[in-house]
N, C-alpha and C positions, 0 to 999 in steps of 0.2 A: 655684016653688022650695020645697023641703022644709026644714022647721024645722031639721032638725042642719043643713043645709048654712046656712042664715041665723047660727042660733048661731056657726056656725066661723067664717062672715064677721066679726061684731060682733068676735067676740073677736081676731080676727085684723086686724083695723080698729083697735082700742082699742090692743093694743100696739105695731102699729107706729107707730100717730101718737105715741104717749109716745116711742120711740127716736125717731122724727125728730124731736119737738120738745129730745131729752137731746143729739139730735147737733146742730142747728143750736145750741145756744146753746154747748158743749162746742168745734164750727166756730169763733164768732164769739170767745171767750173764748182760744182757741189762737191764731188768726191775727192776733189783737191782738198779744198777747205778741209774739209769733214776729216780725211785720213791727217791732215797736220793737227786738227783736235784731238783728233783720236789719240798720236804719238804724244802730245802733250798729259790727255790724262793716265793715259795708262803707267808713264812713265815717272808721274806724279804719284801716283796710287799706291807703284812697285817702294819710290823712296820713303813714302812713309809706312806703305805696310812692313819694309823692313826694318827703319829705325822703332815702330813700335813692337814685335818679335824680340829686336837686338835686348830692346831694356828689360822685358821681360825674361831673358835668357838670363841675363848677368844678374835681376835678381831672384833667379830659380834656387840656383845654388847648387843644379846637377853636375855632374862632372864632366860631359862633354855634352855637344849639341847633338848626336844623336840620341841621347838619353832624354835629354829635354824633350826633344819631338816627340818619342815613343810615350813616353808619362803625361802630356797633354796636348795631345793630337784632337783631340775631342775639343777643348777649346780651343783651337789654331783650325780646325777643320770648319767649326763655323764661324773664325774670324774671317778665312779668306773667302765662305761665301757673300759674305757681307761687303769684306772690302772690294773684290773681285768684281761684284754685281754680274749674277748670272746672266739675268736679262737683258744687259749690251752684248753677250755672247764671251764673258770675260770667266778666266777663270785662275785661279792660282796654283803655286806649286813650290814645295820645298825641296831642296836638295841638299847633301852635306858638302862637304870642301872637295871631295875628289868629283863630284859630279852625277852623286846615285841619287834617283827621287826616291825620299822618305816620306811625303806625304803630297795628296791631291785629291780634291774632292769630285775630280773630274776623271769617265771611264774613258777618254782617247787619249790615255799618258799612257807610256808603253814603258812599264817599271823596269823592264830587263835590260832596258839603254839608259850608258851612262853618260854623261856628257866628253865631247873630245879636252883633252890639252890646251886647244886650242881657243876653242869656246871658253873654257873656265878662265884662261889669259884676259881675252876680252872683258870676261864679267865683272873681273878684280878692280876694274878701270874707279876712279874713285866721283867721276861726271855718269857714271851709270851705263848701261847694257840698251842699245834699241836696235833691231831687226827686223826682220822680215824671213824668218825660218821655222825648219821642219827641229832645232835641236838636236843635230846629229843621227834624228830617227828616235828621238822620243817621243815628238809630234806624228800622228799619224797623217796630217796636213800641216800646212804650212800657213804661220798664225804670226802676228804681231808680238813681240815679244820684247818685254821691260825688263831688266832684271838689276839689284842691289846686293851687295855680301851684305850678311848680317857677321858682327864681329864679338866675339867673347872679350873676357875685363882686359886681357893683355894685350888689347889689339889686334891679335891674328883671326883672320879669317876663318869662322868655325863652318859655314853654308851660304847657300844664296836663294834669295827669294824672287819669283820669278814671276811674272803676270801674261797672262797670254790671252790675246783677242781674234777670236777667230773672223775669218774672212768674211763671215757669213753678212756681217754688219753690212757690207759695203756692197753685196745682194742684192739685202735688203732695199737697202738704197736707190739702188739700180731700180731693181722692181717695183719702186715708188714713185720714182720718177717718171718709171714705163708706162704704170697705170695712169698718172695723168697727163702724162702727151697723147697716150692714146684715147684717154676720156675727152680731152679736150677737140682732139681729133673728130671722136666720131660726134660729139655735138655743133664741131661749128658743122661738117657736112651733113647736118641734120637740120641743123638750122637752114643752110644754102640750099639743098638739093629736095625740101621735102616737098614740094609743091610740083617739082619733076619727076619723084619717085613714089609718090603715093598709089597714080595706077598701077603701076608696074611691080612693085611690091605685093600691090594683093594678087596679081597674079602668081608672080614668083618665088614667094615667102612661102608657101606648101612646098613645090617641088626643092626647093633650097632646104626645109627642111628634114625633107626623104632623102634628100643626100647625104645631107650631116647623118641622119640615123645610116643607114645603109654604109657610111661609114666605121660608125661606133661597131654595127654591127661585123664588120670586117677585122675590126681587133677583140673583139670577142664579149663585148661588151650590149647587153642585150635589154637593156631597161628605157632605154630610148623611147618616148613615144611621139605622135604624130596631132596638132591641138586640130579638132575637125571640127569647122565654121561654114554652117552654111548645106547648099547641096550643091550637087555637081557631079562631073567629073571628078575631079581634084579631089571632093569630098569623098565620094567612094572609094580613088584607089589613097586617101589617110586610112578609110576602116578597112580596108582591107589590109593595108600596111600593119596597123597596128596589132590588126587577128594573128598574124603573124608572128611579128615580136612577141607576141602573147606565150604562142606555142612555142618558140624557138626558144625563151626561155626557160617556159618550165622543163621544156627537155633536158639544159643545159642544166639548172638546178638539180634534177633526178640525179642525171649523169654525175655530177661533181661527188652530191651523197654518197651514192654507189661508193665510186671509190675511194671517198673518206672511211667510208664504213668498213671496207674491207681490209683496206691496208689497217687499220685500229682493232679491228675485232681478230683479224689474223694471228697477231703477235702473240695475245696472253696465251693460248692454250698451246702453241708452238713453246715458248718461251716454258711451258709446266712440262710438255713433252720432252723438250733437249736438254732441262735439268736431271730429269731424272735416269734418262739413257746417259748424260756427260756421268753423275755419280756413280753408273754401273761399269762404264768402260774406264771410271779412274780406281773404282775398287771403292767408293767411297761406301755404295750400300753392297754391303755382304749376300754373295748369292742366296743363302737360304731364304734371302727378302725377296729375294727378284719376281717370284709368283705377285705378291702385292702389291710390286710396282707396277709388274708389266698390264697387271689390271684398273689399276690407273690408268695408266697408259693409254690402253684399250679402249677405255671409257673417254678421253680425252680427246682419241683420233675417231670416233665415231659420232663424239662432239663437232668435229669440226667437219664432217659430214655435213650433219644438220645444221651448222652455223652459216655454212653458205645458202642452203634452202632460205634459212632464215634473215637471213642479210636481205636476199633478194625479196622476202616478204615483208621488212620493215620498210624497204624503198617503195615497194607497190603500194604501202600504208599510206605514206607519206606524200602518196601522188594520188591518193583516194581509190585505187583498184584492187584491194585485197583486204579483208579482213582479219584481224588476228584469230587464229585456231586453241579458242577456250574450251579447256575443260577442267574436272575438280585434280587435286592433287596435293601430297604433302608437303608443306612450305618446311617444315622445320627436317624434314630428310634432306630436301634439296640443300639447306644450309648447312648440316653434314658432311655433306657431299662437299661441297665448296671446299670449306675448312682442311676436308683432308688433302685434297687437292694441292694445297697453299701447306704441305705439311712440309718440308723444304725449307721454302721457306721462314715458316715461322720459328723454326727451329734456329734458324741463321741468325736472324733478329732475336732471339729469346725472348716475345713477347708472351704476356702474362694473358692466356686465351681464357675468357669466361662466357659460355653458352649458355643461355635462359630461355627455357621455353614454358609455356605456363601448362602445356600437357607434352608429352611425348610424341604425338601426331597431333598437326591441327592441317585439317581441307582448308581449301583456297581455292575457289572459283578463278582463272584466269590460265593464259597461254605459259607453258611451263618452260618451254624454247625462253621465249622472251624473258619470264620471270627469272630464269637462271638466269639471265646476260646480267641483268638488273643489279643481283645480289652476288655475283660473280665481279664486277668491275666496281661495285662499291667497297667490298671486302678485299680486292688490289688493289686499290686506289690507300685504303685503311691501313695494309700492311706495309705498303711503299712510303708511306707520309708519318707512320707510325717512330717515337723514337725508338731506338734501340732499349730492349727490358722492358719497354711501357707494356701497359693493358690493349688488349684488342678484344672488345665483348661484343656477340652480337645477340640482340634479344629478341626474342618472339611473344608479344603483346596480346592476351582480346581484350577486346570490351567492344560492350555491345554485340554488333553482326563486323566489327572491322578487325583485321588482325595488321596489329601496327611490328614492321619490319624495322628495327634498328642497328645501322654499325658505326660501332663508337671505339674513338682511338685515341691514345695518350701521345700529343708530339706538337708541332708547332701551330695546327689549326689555320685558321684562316683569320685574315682583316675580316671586322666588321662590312667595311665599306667594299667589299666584294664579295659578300653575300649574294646580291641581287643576282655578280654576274657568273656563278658558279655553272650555270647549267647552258649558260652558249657555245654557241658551237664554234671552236678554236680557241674559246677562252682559255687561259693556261695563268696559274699564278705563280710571281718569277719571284717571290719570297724565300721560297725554300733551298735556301743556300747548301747545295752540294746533294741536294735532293732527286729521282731519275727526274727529268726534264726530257727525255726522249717520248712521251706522247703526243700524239696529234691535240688535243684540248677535244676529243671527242667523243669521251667514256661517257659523261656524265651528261653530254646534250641527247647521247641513243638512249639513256636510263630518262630521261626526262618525255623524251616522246614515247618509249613503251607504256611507260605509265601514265601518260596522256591520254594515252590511245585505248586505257583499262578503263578510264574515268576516276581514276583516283589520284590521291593525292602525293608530292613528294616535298619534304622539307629539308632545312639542314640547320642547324645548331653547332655556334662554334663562339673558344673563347683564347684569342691570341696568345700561342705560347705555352696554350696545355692542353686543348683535346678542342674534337670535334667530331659531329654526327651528324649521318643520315638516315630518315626516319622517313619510311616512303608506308603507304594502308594497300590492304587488299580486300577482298569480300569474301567473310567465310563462308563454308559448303559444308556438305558431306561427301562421301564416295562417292553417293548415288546422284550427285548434285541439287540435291534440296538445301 
């Protein structure tokens, strides 16, 4: 190693130990402070968010304090986001006298832990509750913790109100601090050393870069590029570096679809298949049926024949080496088809099925593989999200040369404001309280590229809390394809 480069090290050695020794103590002297404000306000926050709870308890007029909480939990839920202040990382929690949480607007309270004996002793103290604890295992980490009894008209302790500030504050902190000892850092040695690192920099700032990438690309991470200035050497093996990354990732993207796609498109026809074999082997469908099922069936496993071809065909799509395999066919048998498929279930659900087609047959120009996948996860998607009894209709549209496919369902629908993100791929909406939640988020982004890939179009209409639709065109034909 050459003398200036050992000097630049010393020197650049020397000042950054003095910053890390200005920051750790500058650290240790902030988070002192800051954690004694901290216990100050939270512990402030807890006494008054209890005495104002206490006075409205006594003049509720319920008959114990669980009764209070259960009848206005809705205003106590947004008093303690308020008092609580999300935003410091604070949050609150109500308990009764033996130590069970009855209310928290926060999901890392663990409701099935009650508080010890021990702790409730503590809490009783009439100078108030301050800690540093997990709550016995109600805390799923270990938080700052205020707490007051709140008291009914006779004095006795009916609950306790509890404040809790997660760690996270003092982090943050941390990492506040970090960013400008090391900002300050890398400026003054930018100030000191640029007039010694200017050469050497344009040398070694490309190959410092193919590192860093070459690294990224070792954890699997492939977007990295390489900025190319100039000609050269250097300059060549950036573009050569970067042709690379190029390829390496669209591989790595094909690859991931692949098996997003399969493990998601696997399931539903599996999942139609082991219904109706479980109903046969529990007795549920009566042999004389079995001929009808087991042609279902049939049709179902020779589905999933061509769904693998097809899988493999949407990935070649999507990497631009395959074209979809169009030809004419009926759009409103193939939704027959579906429907009966889904006859199981829709029976489970007792929804109110109504089919419209504006002729009996209508051609449709397009890939029928694909077009099933389309109308096949929009109409499980419909019956899974659908209420119990609701309506499940699907319509079959023309005007003009387009035939407009619709499936519309009576249940909780979709926000507005996730509209846009309906059709990405892993989007998942966490609305649907007690709803399946076992999809990938991938139904709806393969229906979104098949139908990209037609040149048509696909929308969706919904209105929170009572229905929603999908409404995708197709191009009408005849047999003969004219």
């Amino acid at each position: 190693m050459s003398i200036y480069k050992k000097s630049v090290m010393i020197f650049a050695a020397i000042m950054v130990a003095s910053f890390l020794i200005f920051g750790g103590i500058t650290l240790w002297l902030v988070t002192d402070y800051y954690s004694d404000s901290q216990r100050d306000q939270i512990s402030q926050t807890a006494m008054l968010s209890a005495s104002y709870i206490e006075q409205n308890y006594r003049k509720n007029g319920t008959r114990g304090f669980n009764q209070y909480v259960y009848y206005s939990q809705e205003e106590l839920l947004e008093f303690l986001k308020v008092a609580a202040n999300e935003t410091d990382h604070r949050y609150g929690i109500i308990c009764d006298r033996n130590g069970n949480v009855l209310l928290s607007p926060e999901n890392s309270v663990n409701f099935d832990i009650k508080l010890s004996e021990k702790t409730i002793s503590a809490m009783l103290s009439d100078e108030g509750y301050y800690e540093f604890t997990s709550l016995d295992g109600m805390l799923y980490e270990k938080h700052f913790v205020s707490s007051f009894p709140i008291s009914s008209q006779d004095g006795l302790v009916s609950g306790f109100l509890i404040i809790c500030s997660s760690f996270a504050f003092m982090h943050d902190l941390f990492m506040n601090i970090l960013r400008i000892t090391v900002l300050a850092t890398l400026v003054s040695l930018a100030v000191v050393f640029v007039l010694l690192l200017i050469v050497s920099k344009r040398f070694t700032n490309p190959l410092r870069k193919i590192g860093d990438a070459a690294r990224d690309f070792a954890s699997g991470k492939f977007d990295a590029r390489i900025p190319v200035n100039g000609k050269g050497e250097i300059a060549e093996l950036a573009v050569a570096f970067n042709n690379m990354a190029t390829s390496l990732e669209q591989i790595e993207n094909t690859r991931r679809a692949f098996l997003s796609n399969v493990s998601h498109e696997l399931r539903t026809p599996m999942a139609t298949i082991s219904g109706f074999v479980d109903g046969m082997l529990s007795g549920a469908i009566k042999p004389e049926n079995y001929e009808h099922y087991l042609g279902i069936i049939s049709g179902e496993v020779k589905r999933l024949s061509r769904l693998i071809g097809t899988i493999l065909d949407i990935t070649r799509i999507q990497s631009g080496e395959k074209v979809l395999n169009v030809s004419p066919f009926d759009i409103c048998e193939t939704a027959r088809i579906i429907l009966i498929s889904f006859e199981q279930q829709i029976e489970q659900r007792k929804l109110d099925v109504e089919f419209e087609c504006d002729k009996d047959n209508i051609c449709v120009s397009a890939d029928p593989d694909a077009i099933y996948r389309v109308a096949y996860n929009l109409i499980e998607n419909a019956i899974k999200y659908a209420k119990d009894g609701g309506k499940l209709k699907v319509s079959i549209l023309k005007k003009d040369k387009k035939v407009f496919v619709s499936v519309y369902n009576e249940g909780e629908g979709i926000r507005q404001e996730e509209l846009p993100n309906v059709f990405e791929r892993f989007y998942k909406i966490d609305h649907s309280h007690g709803l399946d939640k076992s999809g990938l988020g991938l139904g709806l982004n393969i229906v979104k590229a098949i139908i990209d890939l037609h040149g048509e179009e696909i929308f969706v209409k919904s209105k929170f809390g009572e229905y929603c639709e999908f409404v995708f065109t197709l191009t009408e034909t005849t047999q003969n394809g004219k």
